[in-house]
C-alpha positions as CSV (number, residue, x, y, z in Angstrom):
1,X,0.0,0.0,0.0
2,X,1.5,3.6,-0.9
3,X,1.1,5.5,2.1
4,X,2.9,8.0,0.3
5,X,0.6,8.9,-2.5
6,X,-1.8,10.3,0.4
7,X,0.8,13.3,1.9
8,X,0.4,16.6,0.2
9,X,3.6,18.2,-0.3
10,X,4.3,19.5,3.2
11,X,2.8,16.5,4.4
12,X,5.8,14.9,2.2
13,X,8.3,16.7,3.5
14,X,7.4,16.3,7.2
15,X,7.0,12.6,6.9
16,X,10.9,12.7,5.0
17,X,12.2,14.8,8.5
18,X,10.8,12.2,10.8
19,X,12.1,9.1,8.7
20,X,15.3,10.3,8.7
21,X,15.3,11.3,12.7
22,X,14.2,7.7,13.9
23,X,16.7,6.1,11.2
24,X,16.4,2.2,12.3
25,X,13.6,2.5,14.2
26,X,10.4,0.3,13.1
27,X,7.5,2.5,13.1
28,X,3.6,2.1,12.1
29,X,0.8,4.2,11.4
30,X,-2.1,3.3,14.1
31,X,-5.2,4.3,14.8
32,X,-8.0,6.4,13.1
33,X,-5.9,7.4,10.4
34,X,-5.5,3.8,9.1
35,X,-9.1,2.6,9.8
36,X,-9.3,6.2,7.0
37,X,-6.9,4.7,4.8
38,X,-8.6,1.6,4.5
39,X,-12.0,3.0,3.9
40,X,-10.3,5.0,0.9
41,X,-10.7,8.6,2.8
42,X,-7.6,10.5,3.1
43,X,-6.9,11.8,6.8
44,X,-6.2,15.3,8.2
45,X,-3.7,13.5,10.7
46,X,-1.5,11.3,10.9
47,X,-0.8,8.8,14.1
48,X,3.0,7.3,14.1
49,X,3.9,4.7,16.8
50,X,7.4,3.7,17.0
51,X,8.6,0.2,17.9
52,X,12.7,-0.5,18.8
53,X,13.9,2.8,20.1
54,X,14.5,3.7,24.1
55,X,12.7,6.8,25.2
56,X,15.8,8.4,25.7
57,X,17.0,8.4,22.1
58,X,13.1,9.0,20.6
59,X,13.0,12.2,22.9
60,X,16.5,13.2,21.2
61,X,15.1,12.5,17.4
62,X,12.0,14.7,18.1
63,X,14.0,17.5,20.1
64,X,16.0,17.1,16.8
65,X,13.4,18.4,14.1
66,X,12.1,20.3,17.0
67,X,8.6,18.3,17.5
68,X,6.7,19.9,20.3
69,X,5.5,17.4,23.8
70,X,1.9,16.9,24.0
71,X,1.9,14.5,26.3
72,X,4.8,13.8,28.1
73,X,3.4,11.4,30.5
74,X,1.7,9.3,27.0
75,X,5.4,9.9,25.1
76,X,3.5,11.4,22.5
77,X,5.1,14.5,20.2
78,X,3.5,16.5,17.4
79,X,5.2,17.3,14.3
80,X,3.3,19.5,11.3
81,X,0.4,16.9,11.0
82,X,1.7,14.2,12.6
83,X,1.4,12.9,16.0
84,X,4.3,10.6,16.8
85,X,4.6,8.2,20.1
86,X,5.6,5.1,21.3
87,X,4.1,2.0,21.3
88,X,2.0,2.4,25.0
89,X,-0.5,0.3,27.7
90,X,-2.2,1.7,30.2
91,X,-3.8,1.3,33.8
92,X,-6.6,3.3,35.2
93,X,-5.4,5.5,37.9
94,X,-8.3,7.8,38.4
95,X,-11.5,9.7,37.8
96,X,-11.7,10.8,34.3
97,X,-10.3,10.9,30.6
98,X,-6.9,11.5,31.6
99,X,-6.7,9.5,34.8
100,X,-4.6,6.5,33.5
101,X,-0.4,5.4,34.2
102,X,1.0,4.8,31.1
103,X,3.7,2.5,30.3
104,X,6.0,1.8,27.4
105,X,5.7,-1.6,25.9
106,X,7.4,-2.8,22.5
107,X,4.6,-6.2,22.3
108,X,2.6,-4.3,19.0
109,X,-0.8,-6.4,19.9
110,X,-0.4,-5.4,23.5
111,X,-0.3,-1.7,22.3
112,X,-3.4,-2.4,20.0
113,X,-5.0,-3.7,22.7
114,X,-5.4,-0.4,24.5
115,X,-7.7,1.0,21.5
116,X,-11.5,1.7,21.7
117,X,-12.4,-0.6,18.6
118,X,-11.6,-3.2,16.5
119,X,-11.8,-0.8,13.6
120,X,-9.1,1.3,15.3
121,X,-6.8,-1.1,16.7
122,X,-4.6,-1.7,14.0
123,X,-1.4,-1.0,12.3
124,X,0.0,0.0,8.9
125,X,3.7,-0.3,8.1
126,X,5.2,3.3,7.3
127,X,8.0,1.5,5.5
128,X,6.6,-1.8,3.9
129,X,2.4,-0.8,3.7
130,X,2.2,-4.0,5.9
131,X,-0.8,-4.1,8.0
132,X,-1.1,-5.8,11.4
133,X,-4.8,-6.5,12.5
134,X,-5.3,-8.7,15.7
135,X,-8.8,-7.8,16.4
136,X,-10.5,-8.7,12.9
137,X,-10.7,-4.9,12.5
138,X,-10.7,-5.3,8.6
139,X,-13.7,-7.7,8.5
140,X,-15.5,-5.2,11.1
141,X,-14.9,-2.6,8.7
142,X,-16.2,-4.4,5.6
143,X,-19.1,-5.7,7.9
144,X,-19.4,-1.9,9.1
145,X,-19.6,-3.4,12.5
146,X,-18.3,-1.0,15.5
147,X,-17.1,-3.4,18.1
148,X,-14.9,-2.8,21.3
149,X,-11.3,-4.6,21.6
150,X,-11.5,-5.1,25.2
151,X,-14.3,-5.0,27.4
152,X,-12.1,-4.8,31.1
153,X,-10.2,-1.7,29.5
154,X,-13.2,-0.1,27.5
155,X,-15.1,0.4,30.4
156,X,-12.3,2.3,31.9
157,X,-12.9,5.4,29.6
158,X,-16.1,6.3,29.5
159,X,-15.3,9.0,26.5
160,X,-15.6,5.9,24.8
161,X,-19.2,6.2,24.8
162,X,-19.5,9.5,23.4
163,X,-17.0,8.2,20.7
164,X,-19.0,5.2,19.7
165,X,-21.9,7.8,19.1
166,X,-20.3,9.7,16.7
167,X,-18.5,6.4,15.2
168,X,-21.7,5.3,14.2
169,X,-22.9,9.0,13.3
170,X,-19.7,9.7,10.8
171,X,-19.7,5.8,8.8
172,X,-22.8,4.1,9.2
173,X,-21.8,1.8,11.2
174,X,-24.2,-0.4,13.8
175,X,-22.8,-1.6,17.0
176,X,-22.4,-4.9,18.1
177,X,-24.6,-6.2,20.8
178,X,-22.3,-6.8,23.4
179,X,-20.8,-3.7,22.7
180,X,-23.5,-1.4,23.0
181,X,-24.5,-3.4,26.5
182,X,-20.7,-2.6,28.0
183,X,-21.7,1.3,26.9
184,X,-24.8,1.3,28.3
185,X,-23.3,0.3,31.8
186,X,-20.6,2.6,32.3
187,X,-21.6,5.8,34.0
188,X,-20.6,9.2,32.3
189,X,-20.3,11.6,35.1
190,X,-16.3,12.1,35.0
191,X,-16.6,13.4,31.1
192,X,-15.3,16.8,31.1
193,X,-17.8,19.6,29.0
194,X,-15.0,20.1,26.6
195,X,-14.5,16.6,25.5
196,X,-18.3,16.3,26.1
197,X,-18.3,19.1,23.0
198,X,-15.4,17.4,21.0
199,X,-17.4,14.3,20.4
200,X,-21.2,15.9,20.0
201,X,-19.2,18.3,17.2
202,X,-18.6,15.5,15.1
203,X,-21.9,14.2,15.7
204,X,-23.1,17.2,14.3
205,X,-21.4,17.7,11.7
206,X,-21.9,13.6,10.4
207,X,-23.2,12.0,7.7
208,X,-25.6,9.4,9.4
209,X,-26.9,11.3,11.8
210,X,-29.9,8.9,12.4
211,X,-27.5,6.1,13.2
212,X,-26.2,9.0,15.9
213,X,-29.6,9.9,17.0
214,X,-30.2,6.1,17.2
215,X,-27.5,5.8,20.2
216,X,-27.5,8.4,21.2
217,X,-30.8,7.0,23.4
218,X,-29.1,3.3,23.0
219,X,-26.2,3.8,24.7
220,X,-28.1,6.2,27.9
221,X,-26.2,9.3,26.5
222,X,-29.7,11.2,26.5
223,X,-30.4,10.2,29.8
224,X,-27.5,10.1,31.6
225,X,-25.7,13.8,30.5
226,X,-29.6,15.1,29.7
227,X,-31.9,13.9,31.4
228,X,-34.0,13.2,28.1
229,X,-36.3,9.8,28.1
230,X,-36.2,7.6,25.6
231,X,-39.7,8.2,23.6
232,X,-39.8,5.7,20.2
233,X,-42.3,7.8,18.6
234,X,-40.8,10.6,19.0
235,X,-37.7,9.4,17.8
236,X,-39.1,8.7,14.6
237,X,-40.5,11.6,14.1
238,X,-36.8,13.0,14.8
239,X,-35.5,10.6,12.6
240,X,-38.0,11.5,9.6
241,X,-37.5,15.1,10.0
242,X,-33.5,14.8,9.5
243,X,-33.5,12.7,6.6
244,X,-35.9,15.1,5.1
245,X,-33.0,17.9,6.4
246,X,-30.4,16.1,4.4
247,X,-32.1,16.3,1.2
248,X,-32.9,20.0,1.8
249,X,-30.3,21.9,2.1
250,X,-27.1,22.3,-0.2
251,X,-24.5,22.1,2.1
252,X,-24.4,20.4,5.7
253,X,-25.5,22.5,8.5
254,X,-24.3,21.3,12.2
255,X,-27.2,23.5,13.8
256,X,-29.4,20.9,11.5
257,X,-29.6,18.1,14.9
258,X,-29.9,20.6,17.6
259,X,-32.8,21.9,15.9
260,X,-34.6,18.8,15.8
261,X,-33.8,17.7,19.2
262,X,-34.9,21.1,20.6
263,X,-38.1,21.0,18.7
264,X,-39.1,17.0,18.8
265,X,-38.3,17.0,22.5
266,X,-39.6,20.5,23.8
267,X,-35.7,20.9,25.2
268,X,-34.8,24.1,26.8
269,X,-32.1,25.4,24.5
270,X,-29.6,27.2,26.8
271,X,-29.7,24.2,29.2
272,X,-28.1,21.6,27.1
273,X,-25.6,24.4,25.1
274,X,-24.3,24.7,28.6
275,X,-24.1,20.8,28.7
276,X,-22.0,20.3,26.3
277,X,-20.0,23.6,26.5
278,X,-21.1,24.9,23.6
279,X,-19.2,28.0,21.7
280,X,-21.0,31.5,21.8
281,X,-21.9,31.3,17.8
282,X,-24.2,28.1,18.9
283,X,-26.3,30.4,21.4
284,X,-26.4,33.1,18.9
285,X,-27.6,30.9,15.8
286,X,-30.4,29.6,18.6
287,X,-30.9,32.8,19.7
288,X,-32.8,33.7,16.3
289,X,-34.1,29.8,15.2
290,X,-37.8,29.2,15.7
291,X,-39.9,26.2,16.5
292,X,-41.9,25.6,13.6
293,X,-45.5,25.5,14.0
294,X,-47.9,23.4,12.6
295,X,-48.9,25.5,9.9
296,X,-46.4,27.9,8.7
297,X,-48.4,31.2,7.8
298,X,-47.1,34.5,5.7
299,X,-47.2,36.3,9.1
300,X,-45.1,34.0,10.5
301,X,-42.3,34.0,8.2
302,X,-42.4,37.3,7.8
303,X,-42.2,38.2,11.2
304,X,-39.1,35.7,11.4
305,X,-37.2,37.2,8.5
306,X,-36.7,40.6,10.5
307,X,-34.5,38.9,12.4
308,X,-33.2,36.8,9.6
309,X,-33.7,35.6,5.8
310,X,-36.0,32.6,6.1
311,X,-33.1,30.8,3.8
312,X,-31.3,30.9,7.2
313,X,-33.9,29.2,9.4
314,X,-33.4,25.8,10.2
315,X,-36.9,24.8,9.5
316,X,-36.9,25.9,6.1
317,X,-37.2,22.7,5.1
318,X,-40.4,22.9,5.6
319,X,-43.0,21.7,2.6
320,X,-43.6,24.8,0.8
321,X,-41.7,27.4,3.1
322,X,-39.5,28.2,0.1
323,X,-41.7,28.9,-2.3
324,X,-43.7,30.9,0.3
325,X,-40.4,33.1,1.4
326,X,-39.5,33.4,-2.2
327,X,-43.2,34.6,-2.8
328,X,-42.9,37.2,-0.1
329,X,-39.8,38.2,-0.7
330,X,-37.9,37.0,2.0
331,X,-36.1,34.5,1.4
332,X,-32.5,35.7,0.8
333,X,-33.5,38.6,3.0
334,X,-35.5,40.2,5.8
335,X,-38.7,41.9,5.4
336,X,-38.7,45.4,5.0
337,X,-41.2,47.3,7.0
338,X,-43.6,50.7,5.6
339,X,-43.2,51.7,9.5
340,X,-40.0,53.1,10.3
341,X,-38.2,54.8,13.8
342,X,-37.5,57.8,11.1
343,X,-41.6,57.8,10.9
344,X,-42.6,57.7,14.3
345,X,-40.2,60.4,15.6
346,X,-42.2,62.3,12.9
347,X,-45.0,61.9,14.4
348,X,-44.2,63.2,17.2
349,X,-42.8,60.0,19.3
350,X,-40.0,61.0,21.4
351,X,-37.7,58.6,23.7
352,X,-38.5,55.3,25.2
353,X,-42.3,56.0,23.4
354,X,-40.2,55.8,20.0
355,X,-39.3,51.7,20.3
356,X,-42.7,51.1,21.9
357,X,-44.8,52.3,19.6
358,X,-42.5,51.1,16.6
359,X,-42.9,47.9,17.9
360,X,-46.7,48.2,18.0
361,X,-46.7,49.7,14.2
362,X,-44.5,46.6,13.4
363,X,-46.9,43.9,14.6
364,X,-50.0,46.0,13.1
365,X,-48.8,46.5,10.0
366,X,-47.5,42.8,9.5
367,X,-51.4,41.1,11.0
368,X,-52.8,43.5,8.1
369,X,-50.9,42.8,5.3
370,X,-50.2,39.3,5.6
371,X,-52.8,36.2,6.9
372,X,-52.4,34.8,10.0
């Protein structure tokens, strides 16, 4: 396999440095960005593990091409797109993602064995394209199975259970039985909001967000980090109203699942953005979203496009909303009013009286000219 063909040209150059700083050292590619490889994706990073070299001289070859610690408890480095380590197993030590001991270990199927999946567990020669698999994670991947390595160290992270979520969410992948019991018994308390955010961003922004939606109740996530019951109906109607999302709009919108969730399950918005530590721009898109009612009047999306173009609105999606906004004129922008705050200082408005009665104007003119 030409692992070669894949780097860009600084991407070449980098992986040249790093060959030439670990010299006789035996080192794989591991982890997601082989399980990418062989599903014919290119990745964004790269994962190096290196096999035959004492920590003391793989310290010296990344101080050499100046590759920056990122873990210096895990031995990892980073260098351009590259994260490079060595070969690792690991004990649980306390509460959270980062509460393990980590140990080096040269035994490559003991180092696989600390990995979440099968379809993540194995290794890719950087020299020779060879490929080391000792948890049938190539036949999980053709079978698009997601199944965990180990079940006494799976349980030990419970990130894992956010990351099986989005698994499922980004390939299409279903989860085998066992698996999804041994997620659905491990508590998630000791998730930090940031990693909570990392793995709900990818969920997001997935192709298969249905399989995502699916465990994301399957696997207690709702429940446990929510508080949200499963409800089957309900999650059909979800499900019907993303696929219809997908065929909608042009481009991919991550606001697309919140939106449903908020609206299926009557959620309170700002709650579960704080949650999952959500950035600023995530309040401020829900800020301006509206629940869509059951029928979607002129007066209604009129009154929504002063705040934005109906194009914008997440439940544009909406059987005959388009045509409707297009027909009103506010589609690719907000409606422009007869009433202006130049109109009502004319007549005679002054002050707080000026916003007040604007406001009033607003909501007249709008119930007269369109139907409610």
């Amino acid at each position: 396999m030409d692992i070669y063909s894949l780097f860009d040209e600084e991407s070449k150059t980098a992986f040249e440095t790093i060959n030439l700083a670990l010299k006789d050292a035996e080192f794989f590619f591991a982890g997601g960005c082989v399980r990418d490889i062989l599903l014919g994706q290119t990745p964004k990073d790269f994962d190096i593990e290196v096999y035959g070299i004492s920590q003391n001289d793989f310290e010296k070859a990344m101080s050499s091409i100046g590759a920056n610690g990122v873990g210096k408890s895990f031995f990892v480095y980073k260098y351009k797109n590259f994260d490079i380590s060595l070969p690792r197993s690991e004990t649980k030590t306390g509460v959270g993602h980062t509460g393990f001991e980590a140990v080096v270990v040269q035994d490559k199927r003991t180092a696989c064995y600390r990995r979440d999946f099968t379809i993540n567990a194995m290794l890719l020669g950087a020299k020779d394209g060879e490929l080391l698999d000792f948890f049938g994670g190539v036949a999980d991947l053709h079978s698009k199975i997601l199944r965990a390595v180990s079940v006494d160290s799976f349980q030990e992270d419970s990130l894992r259970v956010l990351r099986a979520m989005q698994f499922c969410a980004r390939f299409g992948f279903k989860m085998e039985p066992k698996s999804v019991e041994l997620c659905a018994g491990i508590a998630l308390y000791d998730i930090s909001k940031a990693r909570i955010f990392t793995e709900f961003e990818k969920l997001f922004a997935a192709k298969y967000q249905i399989y995502g939606l699916y465990y994301f109740f399957k696997l207690g996530v709702a429940q446990k980090l929510f508080g949200i019951h499963a409800d089957f109906g309900k999650f059909l109607k979800m499900a019907r109203e993303l696929k219809k999302t997908s065929y909608f709009f042009e481009k991919p919108r991550q606001e697309t699942f919140l939106y449903q969730l908020f609206s299926t399950f009557k959620i309170n918005k700002n709650s579960f953005l704080d949650k999952i530590a959500a950035p600023n721009a995530y309040y401020k898109i829900f800020a301006l979203q509206k629940r869509a009612p059951k029928n979607i009047s002129d007066r209604f999306l009129v009154a929504l496009s002063l705040k934005m173009p109906i194009s914008l609105w997440l439940g544009a999606y909406k059987s005959g909303v388009k045509a409707n906004a297009k027909r009103l004129g506010v589609w690719h922008e907000g409606y422009k009013p007869d009433i202006t705050h130049q109109k009502m200082i004319a007549t005679g408005f002054k002050n707080s009286e000026i916003s007040k009665n604007y406001t009033l104007g607003l909501s007249k003119e709008i119930r007269e000219k369109f139907r409610g």
